[in-house]
C-alpha positions in Angstrom: -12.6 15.2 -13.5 -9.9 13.3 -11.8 -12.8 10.5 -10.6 -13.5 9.6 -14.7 -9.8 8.6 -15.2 -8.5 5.3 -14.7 -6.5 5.6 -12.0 -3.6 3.5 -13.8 -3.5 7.2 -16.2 -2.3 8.9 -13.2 0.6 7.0 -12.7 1.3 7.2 -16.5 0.6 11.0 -16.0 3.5 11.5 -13.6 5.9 9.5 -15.9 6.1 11.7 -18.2 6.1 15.1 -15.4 8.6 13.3 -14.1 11.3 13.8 -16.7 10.3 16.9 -17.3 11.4 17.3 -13.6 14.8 17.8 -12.6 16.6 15.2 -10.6 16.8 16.0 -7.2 14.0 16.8 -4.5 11.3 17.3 -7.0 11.2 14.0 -7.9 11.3 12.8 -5.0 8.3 14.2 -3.6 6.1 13.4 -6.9 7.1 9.6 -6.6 5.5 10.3 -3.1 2.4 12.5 -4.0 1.2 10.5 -7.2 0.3 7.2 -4.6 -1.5 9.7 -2.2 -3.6 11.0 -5.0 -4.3 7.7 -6.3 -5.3 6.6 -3.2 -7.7 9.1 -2.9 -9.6 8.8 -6.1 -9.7 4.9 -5.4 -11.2 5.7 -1.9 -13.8 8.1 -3.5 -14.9 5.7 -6.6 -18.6 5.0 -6.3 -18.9 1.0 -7.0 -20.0 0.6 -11.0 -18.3 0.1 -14.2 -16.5 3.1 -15.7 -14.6 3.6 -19.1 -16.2 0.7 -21.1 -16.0 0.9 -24.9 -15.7 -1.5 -27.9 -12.7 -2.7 -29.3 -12.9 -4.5 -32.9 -16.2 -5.7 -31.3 -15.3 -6.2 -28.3 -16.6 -4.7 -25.0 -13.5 -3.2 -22.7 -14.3 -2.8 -19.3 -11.0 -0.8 -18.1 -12.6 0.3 -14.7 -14.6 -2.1 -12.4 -15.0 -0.6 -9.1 -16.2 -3.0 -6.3 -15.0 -4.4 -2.7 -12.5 -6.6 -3.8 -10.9 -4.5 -6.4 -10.9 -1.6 -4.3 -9.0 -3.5 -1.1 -6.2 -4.2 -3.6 -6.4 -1.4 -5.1 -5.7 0.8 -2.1 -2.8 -1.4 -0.6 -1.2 -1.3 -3.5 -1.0 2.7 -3.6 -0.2 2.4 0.5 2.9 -0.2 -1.1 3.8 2.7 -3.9 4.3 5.4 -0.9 6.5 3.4 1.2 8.9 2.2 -1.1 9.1 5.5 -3.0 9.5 6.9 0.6 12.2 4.4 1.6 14.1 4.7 -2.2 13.9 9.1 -1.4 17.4 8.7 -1.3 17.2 7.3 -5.0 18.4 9.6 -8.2 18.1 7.0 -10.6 15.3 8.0 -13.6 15.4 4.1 -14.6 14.3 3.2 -10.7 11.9 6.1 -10.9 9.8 5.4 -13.7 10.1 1.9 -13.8 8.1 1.8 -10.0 5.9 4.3 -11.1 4.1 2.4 -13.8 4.8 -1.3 -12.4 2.7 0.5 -9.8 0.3 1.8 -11.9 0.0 -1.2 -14.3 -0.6 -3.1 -11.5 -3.7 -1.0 -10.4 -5.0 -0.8 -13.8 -5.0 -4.7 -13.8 -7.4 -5.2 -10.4 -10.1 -2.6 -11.9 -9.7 -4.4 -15.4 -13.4 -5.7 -15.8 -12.1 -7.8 -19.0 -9.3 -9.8 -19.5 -8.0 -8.4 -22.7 -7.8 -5.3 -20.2 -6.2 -7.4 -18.0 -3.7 -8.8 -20.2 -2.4 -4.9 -21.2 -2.1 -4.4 -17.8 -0.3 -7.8 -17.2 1.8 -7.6 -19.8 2.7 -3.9 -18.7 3.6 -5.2 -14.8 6.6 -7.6 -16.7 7.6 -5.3 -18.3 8.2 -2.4 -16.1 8.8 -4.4 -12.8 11.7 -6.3 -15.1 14.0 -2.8 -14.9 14.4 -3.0 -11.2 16.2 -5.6 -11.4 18.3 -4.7 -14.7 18.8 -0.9 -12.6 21.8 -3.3 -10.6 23.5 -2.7 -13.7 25.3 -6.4 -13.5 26.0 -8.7 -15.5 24.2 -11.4 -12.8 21.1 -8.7 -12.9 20.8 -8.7 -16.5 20.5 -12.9 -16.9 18.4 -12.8 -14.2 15.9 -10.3 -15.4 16.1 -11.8 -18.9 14.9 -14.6 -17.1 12.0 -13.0 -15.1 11.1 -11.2 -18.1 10.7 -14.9 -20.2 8.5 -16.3 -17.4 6.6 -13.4 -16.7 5.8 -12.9 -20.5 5.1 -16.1 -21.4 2.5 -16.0 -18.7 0.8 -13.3 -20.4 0.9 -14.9 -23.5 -0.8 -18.0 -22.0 -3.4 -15.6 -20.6 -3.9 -14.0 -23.9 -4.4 -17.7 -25.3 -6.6 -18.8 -22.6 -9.2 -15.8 -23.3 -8.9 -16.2 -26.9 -10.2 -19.7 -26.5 -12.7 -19.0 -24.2 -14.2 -16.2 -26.6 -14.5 -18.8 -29.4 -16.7 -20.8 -26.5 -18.7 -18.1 -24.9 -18.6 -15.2 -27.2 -17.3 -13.4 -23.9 -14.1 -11.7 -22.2 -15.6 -10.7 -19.3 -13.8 -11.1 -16.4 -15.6 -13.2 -13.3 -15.8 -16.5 -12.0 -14.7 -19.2 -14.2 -14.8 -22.9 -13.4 -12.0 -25.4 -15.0 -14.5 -26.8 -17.7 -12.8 -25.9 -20.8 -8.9 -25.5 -22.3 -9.4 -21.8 -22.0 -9.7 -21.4 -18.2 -7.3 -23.9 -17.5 -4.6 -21.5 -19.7 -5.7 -18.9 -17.8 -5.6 -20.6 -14.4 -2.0 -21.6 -15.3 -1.0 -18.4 -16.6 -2.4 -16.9 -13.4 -0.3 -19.3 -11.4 2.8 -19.1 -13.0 2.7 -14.8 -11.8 1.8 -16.4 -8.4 4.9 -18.9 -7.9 2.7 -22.4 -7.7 5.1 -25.5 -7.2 7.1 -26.0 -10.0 6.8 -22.6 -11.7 8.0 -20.7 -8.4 11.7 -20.3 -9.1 11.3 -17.2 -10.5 10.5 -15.6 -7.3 13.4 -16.9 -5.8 15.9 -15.8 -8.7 14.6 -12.5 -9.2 13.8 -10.2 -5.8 17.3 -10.8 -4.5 18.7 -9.9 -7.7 17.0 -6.5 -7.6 18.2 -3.3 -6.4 17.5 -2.7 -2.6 15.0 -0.2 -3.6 13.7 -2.4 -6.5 13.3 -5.5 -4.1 10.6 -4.0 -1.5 8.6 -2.7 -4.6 8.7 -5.9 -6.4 7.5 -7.8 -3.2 4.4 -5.9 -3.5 2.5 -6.1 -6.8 3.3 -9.5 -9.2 2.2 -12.4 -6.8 -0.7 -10.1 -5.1 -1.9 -9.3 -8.3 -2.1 -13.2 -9.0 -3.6 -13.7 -5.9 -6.1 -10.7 -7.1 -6.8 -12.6 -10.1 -7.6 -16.0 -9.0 -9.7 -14.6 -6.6 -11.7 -12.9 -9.6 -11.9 -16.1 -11.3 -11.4 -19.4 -9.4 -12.8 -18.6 -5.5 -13.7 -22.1 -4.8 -11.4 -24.3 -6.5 -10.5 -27.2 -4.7 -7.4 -27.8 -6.4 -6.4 -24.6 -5.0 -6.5 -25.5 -1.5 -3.9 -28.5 -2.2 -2.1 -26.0 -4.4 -1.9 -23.5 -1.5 -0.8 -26.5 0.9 2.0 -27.2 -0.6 3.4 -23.5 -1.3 3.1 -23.6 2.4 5.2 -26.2 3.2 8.7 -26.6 0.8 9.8 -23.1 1.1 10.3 -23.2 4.7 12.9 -26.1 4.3 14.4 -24.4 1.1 14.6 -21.4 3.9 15.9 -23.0 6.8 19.5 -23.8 4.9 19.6 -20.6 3.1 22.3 -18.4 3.8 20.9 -15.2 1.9 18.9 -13.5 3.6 17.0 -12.0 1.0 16.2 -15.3 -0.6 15.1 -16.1 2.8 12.8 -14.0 2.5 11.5 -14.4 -0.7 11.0 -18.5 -0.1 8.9 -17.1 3.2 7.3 -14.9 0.3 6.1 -17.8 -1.2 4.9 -19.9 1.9 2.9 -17.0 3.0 0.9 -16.8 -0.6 -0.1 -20.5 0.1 -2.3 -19.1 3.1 -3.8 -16.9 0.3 -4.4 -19.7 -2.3 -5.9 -22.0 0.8 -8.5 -18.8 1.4 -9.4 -18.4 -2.6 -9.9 -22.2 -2.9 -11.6 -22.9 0.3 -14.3 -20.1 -1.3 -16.7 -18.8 1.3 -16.9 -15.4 2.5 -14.8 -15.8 5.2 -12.0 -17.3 3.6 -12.1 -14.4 0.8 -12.2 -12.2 3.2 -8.9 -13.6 5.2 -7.3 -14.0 1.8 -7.7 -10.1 1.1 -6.8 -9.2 4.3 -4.1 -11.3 4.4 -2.6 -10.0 1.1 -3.3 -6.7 2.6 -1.0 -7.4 5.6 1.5 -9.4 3.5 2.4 -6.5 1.2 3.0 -4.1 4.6 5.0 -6.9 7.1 6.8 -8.0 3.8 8.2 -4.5 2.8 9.2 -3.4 6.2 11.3 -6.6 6.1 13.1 -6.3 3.0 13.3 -2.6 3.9 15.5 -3.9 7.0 17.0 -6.4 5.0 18.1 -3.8 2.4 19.0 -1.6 5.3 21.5 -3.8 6.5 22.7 -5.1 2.7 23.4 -1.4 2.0 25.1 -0.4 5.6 27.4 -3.8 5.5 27.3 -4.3 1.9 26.3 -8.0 2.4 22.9 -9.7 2.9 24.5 -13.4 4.0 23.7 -14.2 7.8 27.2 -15.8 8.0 28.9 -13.3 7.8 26.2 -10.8 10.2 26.3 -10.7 13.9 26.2 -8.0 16.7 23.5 -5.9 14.6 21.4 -5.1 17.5 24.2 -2.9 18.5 24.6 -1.2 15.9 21.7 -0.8 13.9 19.1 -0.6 16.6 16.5 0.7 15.0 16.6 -1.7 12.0 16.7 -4.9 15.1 13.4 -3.2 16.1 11.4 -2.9 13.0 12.8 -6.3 11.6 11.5 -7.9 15.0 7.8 -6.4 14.0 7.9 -7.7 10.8 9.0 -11.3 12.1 6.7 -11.3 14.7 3.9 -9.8 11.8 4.7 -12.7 9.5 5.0 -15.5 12.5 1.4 -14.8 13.3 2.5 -13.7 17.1 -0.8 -12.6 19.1 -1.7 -8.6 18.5 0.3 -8.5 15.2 -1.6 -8.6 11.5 -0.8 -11.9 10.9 -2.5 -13.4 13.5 -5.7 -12.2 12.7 -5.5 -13.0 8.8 -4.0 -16.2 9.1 -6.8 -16.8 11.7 -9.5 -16.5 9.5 -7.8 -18.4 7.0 -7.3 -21.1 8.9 -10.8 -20.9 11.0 -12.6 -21.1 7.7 -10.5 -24.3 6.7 -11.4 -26.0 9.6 -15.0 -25.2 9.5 -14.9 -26.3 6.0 -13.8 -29.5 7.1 -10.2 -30.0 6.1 -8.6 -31.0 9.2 -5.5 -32.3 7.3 -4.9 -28.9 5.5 -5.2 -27.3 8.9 -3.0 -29.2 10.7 -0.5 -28.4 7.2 -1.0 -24.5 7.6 -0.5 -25.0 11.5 2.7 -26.6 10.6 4.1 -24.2 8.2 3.3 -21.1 10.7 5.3 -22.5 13.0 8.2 -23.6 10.5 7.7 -19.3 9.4 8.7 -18.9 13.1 11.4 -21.2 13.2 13.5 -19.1 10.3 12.3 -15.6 11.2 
C-alpha cells in the first residue's frame, strides 16, 4: 500500500501526526523516521509512471519513477534525516513542519511527470522553505523572507506561464526535454534559473540562507537550487547556453567570497560556484556529464550540510558567524575543526574526498567535448573554492 502513494503524501502524512504529537521527544524522532521511510519506498519503486489522472483534460503524471528522479529523490530524504537529526535539539512546531513539507514538496516535484505537477510542487517548496527563515522571529528575517518569498514565487508564476504557452503550441504538459524554440520554454528555462541562482537573478541565495535559523540554513542548502538543477536536467541537458551560464556561476562568487566577512554568506556564494559545475554537466549533455552533474548534486547537498552544520555550530556556541571576530577554534571546538576540515577538503576537490570524483567527471567530459576554455574556467574556480575554504 505504502508503494501506490506519492511519496510527497508521506511527508504531508506526518504533518498533521505531528501536531497531534506532543512537543518533546516524540517529535523528534518522527522528523527522523518519516525520511527513513521515504527513503525506503523511493528505493523499492519499480521504474514506471504511477498516479496519472486527468485534470479539466489534462493528463497529471504525479509519479515518474526513473534513474534520474530516483538519485534526487533519495538524497534528498538522506538531506531531510540529517538536518532533522542535527535540529533534534529544536521544539519549534513552525521549524518542524515547515522542513517537513519543504522536504516533501521538494520530492513530489523530481517524480512530477508534468509540469502543472511540477508547478504545485514548486510553488509548495517557496512556500514552506520561506518559514525557516521567518522562524528567526526578526525583523531582518521577516524583509528578507518577504523577499525570498517574491523571487521564489514569481518563478513559479513564470513557470506556470511558460507551460501555459507551450500547451497552446503542443497540446502537451508533459515534462521532458525541451529545446529553446518557442516563448514557452524560454519562460520555463528562466523560471528554472531564477530557483537555481544564474547571474543576475542569484542574490536571493545570498540574502536568504544566512538569514535563516541555524537549523533552517542546512535544510534550505539542500532542496531549492538542487531541485533547479533536477529540473534543467529534465528539460534542457544539452544547452549550450548552459555551459557559459555555468561558467560564470563558477567564477564571480569566489571573489564576492574572498572579502566576505560572514561566514555563512561565504558559504552560500561557494553554494553558488559549486552549482556552476552542475550547469556546465547539464549543458555539456552527454552521459557522462549527466552523470557527474547528479553525482555532484548528490555530494553537494552532503559536504554542504556538514558545513553549515559547523558553521551553525560555531554561530550558536559564540553567537557570531563573522571570521573577524573567530580565532583559536581548533582548541576549543575540536570536533567542529575536524568535520569543517572534511567538508572543505569535500568541496575543494582534495584527492579521496566526493568532490574530486564529481568534479572530475564534470570536467573530463568538458574537455572531451572540446571546450578547453571552459576547462581551464572550472580549473580556475576549484582552486579559487580552495583559496576561501
Amino acid at each position: 500500500m505504502l508503494n501506490l502513494m506519492p511519496t510527497a503524501f508521506i511527508f504531508i502524512a506526518a504533518a498533521f501526526l505531528l501536531l497531534a504529537l506532543p512537543k518533546g521527544p516524540l517529535r523528534a524522532a518522527l522528523l527522523l523516521l518519516v525520511p527513513l521511510v521515504a527513503g525506503a519506498q523511493v528505493w523499492s519503486l519499480p521504474e514506471g509512471t504511477y498516479g496519472q489522472f486527468d485534470l479539466l483534460g489534462l493528463t497529471l503524471d504525479t509519479m515518474r519513477v526513473d534513474k534520474l528522479s530516483r538519485i534526487f529523490a533519495l538524497i534528498f530524504c538522506i538531506a531531510a534525516f540529517l538536518g532533522n537529526l542535527y535540529a533534534w535539539h529544536v521544539r519549534d512546531t513552525v521549524q518542524q513542519l515547515a522542513a517537513l513539507l519543504y522536504a516533501g514538496a521538494a520530492i513530489g516535484a523530481v517524480f512530477a511527470g508534468d509540469l502543472i505537477t511540477l508547478f504545485i510542487y514548486w510553488e509548495a517548496t517557496a512556500i514552506t522553505s520561506v518559514f525557516l527563515i521567518w522562524a528567526r522571529r526578526t525583523e531582518g528575517a521577516y524583509h528578507t523572507g518577504m523577499r525570498y518569498l517574491i523571487i521564489q514565487i514569481t518563478s513559479g508564476v513564470i513557470l506556470l506561464a511558460g507551460t501555459a504557452l507551450l500547451y497552446r503550441e503542443t497540446q502537451s504538459i508533459a515534462f521532458g526535454a525541451m529545446t529553446l524554440g518557442s516563448l514557452g520554454t524560454w519562460l520555463i528555462f528562466i523560471s528554472f534559473g531564477m530557483k537555481c541562482a544564474f547571474p543576475l537573478l542569484h542574490n536571493w541565495l545570498q540574502d536568504s540562507y544566512p538569514a535563516a535559523t541555524v537549523t533552517g540554513t542546512v535544510i534550505l542548502s539542500a532542496f531549492t537550487t538542487k531541485l533547479a538543477v533536477y529540473s534543467l536536467a529534465r528539460g534542457f541537458a544539452g544547452t549550450e547556453i548552459l555551459i557559459y551560464i555555468g561558467a560564470v556561476m563558477t567564477l564571480f562568487p569566489i571573489f564576492f567570497a574572498e572579502i566576505e566577512n560572514d561566514l555563512r554568506r561565504v558559504l552560500a556564494y561557494s553554494l553558488n560556484n559549486q552549482l556552476g559545475f552542475m550547469v556546465v554537466g547539464i549543458g555539456v549533455g552527454t552521459e557522462m556529464a549527466l552523470n557527474g552533474t547528479a553525482s555532484h548534486a548528490f555530494a553537494h547537498i552532503l559536504y554542504k550540510a556538514l558545513l553549515f552544520m559547523s558553521v551553525g555550530a560555531v554561530l550558536f556556541r559564540t553567537g557570531t558567524s563573522k571570521a573577524s571576530e573567530l580565532g583559536g577554534l581548533c582548541r576549543t571546538m575540536p570536533r567542529t575543526a575536524v568535520f569543517c576540515l572534511i567538508g572543505a577538503a569535500a568541496i575543494s576537490a582534495f584527492p579521496l574526498f566526493s568532490g574530486f570524483v564529481t568534479k572530475s567527471l564534470i570536467l573530463d567530459e568538458t574537455a572531451n567535448e572540446h571546450y578547453p576554455i571552459i576547462w581551464a574556467v572550472l580549473v580556475f574556480a576549484s582552486a579559487g573554492v580552495l583559496s576561501h575554504s
